[in-house]
N, C-alpha and C positions, 0 to 999 in steps of 0.2 A: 390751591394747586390746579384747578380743573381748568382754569382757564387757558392754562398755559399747555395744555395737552396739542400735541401737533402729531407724535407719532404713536400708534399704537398696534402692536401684535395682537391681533384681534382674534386666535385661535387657539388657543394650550390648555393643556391639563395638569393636576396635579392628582397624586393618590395617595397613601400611605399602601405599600402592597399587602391583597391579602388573596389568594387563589380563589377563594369564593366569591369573591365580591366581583372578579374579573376574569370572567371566563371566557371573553376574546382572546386574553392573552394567553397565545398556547407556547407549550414547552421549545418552539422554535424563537420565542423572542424574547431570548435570556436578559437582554437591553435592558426591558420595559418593568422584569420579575424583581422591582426593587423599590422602594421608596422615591419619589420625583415630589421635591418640594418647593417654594419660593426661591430658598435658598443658593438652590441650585440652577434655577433659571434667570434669578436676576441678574449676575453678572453678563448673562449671555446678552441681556435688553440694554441692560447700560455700554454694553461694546459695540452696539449695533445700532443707537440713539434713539431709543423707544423710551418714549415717556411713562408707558406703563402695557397692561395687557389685559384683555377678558378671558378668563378661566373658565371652560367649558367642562355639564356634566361627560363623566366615563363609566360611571356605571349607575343602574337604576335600583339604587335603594331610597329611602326616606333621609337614611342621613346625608346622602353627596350635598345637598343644596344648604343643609346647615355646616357641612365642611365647609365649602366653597366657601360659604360667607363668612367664615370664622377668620380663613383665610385671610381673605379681602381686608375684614378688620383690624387685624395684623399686620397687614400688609399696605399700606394704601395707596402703592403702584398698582397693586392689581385694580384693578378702574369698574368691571364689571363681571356678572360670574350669569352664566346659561345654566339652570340649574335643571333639576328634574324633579319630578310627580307624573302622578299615572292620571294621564291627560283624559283616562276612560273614566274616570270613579266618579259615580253618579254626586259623591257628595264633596266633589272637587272645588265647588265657590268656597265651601267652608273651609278647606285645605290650603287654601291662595289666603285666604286672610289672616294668617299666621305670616305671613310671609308679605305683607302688604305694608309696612312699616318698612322694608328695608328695602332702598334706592338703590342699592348694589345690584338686586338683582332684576337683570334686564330684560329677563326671556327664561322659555326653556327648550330641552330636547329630548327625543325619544330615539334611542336605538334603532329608527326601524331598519337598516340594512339588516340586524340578527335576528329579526321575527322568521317564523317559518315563510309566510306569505308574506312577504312585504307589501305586494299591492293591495291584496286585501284589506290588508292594514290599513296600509293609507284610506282605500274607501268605507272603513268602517263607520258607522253613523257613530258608535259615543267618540272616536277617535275624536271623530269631526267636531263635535259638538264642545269636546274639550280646548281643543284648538282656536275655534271664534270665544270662549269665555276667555281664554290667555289675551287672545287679541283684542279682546274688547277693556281690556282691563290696563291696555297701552303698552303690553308687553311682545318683546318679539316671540317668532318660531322658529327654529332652524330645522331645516331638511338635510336630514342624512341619509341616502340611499346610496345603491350601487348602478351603473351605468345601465343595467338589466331593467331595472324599475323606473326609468328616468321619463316613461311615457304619461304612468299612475302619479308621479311626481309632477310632472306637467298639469296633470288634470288635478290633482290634490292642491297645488298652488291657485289653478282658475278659480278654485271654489271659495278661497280664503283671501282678497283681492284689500277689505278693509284696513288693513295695516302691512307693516312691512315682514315680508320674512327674508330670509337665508337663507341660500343653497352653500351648505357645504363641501369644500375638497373639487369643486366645476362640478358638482354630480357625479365625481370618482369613474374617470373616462377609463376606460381599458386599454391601457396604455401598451400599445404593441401588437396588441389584436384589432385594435381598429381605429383608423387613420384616425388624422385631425379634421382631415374634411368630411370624412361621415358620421364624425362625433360633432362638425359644426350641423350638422344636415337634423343630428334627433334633438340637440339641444336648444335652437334657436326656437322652437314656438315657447318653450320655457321661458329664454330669455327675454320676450317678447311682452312678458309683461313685466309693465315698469314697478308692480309696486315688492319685485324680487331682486334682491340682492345679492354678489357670490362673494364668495373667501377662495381667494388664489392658494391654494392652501392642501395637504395632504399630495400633492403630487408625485413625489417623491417615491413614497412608498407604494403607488398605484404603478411605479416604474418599474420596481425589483431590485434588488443591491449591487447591475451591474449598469444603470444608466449614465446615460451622456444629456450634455445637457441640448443637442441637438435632438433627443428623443422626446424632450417636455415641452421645450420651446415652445413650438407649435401647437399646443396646448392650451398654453396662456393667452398665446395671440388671436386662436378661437374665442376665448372670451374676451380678452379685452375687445374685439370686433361686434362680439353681440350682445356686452351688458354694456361697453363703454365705463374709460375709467371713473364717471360719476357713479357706479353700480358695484364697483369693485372693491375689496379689502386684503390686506394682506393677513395672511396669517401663517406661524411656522410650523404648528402642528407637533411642536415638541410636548413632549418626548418623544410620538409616536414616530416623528422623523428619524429617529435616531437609527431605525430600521434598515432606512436604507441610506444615510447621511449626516453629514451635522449640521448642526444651525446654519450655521454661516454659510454652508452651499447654499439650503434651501433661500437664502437673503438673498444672495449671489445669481440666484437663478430667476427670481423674480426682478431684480437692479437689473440684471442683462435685458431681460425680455420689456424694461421698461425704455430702453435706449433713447427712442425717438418721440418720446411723450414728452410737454412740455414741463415746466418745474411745479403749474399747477394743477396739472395731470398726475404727476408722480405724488402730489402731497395729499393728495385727494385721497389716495390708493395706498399710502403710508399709513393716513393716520386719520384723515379729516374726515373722511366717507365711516369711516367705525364710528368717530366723534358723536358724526349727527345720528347714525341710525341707534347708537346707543345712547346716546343724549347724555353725553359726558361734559356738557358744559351747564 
């Protein structure tokens, strides 16, 4: 089947809901307060011509990364799964080798937007040191922060240059408080290096539930100008989109913002650019 991969949703979750386990999710996102399964997402990939999707961790327990990949094995459109582990635990090689057998999984991720200090975070030396053994083991990283932290993000990325990571959601711009032009101004030395790549991706909901797509637009076109559609991915960020829209906007919004990109520009940033960084072939 891998061969034949061209498009892929390079951003979703899935969960069985359970209040403890997801304590981002607060009592205002009655949406999200529910079970989100394959099931329910694959009609949405086959209406919108995604040959499959990677499943990203949501919450940090031990079990998400053997959900995930249960999943996957079930599933085998889902193509790839970002799992999680506590990237700090001293005895983390041993932890990865349980999980070293299974090609599904491509990477992992840490929460850090909900640490108290998020930059700290990021400069923490075991952080760090968890991070180059992920990477040295051919695995990706993906960066989750909030626009606020996106300078510590910058520097967290300089530090980890040997393989490829991910910035998810553009660095989650603050959409409405600050332009496109001064979100292009803190985010370009990021972009700036090549061996980072972003997911066009969570926009949406960094919008609010009354946007226009004249409000995002500009957004996109800040990245597509400083990662270039070779550096680019698309992802829907469902469920979590559901917040502020449905699938098919968040597609919608990205198809528009692609207008003037050529056919192998756009297939880059569908599906081909996920392909290679996840090594789906």
């Amino acid at each position: 089947m891998t061969h034949q991969i061209k498009r892929v949703d390079a951003h979703q979750h899935f969960w069985v809901y359970q209040d403890r386990d997801y304590s981002w999710i607060t009592d205002e996102m009655p949406a999200l307060k529910q079970d989100r399964l394959p099931n329910d997402l694959y009609p949405l990939l086959q209406k919108h011509g995604f040959d499959g999707c990677i499943a990203v961790q949501a919450r940090q327990t031990n079990e998400e990364t053997a959900f995930l990949t249960q999943l996957a094995q079930q599933n085998p459109w889902i193509l790839g799964v970002i799992g999680w582990l506590d990237l700090r635990s001293p005895s983390l090689e041993k932890e990865l080798e349980q999980w070293q057998a299974y090609s599904i999984i491509k990477g992992y991720r840490h929460i850090v937007q909900d640490e108290p200090k998020p930059a700290e975070f990021l400069a923490d030396p075991a952080f760090n040191r968890g991070v180059d053994i992920v990477l040295n083991q051919n695995k990706i990283y993906e960066v989750l922060i909030h626009a606020k932290d996106l300078a510590a993000a910058t520097d967290f990325c300089r530090r980890h240059d040997q393989a490829i990571l991910v910035l998810d959601h553009v660095g989650k711009p603050n959409i409405g408080h600050e332009s496109a032009k001064d979100w292009q101004k803190r985010l370009q030395p990021l972009a700036q290096q090549k061996h980072v790549y972003c997911k066009l991706s969570g926009l949406i909901t960094e919008a609010g539930n009354h946007w226009q797509q004249i409000d995002i637009l500009p957004y996109i076109e800040v990245a597509l100008e400083l990662f270039g559609p070779n550096r680019l991915m698309f992802g829907s960020d469902w469920p979590v989109c559901l917040l502020s829209g449905q699938y098919a906007q968040v597609y919608s919004l990205v198809e528009q913002a692609m207008n003037n990109l050529t056919q192998d520009e756009q297939n880059a940033i569908w599906g081909m650019n996920a392909k290679k960084v996840y090594q789906l072939s």
